[in-house]
C-alpha positions as CSV (number, residue, x, y, z in Angstrom):
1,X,-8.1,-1.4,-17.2
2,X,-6.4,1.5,-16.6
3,X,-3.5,2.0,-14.3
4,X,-5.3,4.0,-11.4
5,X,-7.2,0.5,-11.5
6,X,-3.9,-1.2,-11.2
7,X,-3.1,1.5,-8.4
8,X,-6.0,0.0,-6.7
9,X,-5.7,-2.9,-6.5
10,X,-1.9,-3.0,-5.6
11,X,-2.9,-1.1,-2.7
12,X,-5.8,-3.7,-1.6
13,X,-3.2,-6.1,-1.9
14,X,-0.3,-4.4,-0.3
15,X,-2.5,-3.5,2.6
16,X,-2.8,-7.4,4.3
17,X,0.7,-8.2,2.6
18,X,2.2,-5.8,4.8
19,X,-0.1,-6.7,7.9
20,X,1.6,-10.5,7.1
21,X,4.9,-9.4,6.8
22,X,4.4,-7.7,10.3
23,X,2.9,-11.0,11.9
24,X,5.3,-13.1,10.0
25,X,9.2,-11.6,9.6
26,X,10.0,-14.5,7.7
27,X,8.5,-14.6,4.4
């Protein structure tokens, strides 16, 4: 595991996290 792996996948999660905070202001 290197960290353009842990790049990676903070991006696949950021991506819906965001699209959640945007839907939902109160989190």
């Amino acid at each position: 595991m290197g960290i353009s792996h842990m790049i990676y996948k903070l991006k696949k999660t950021w991506k819906p996290l965001k699209y959640l905070s945007k839907r939902k202001p109160q989190l």
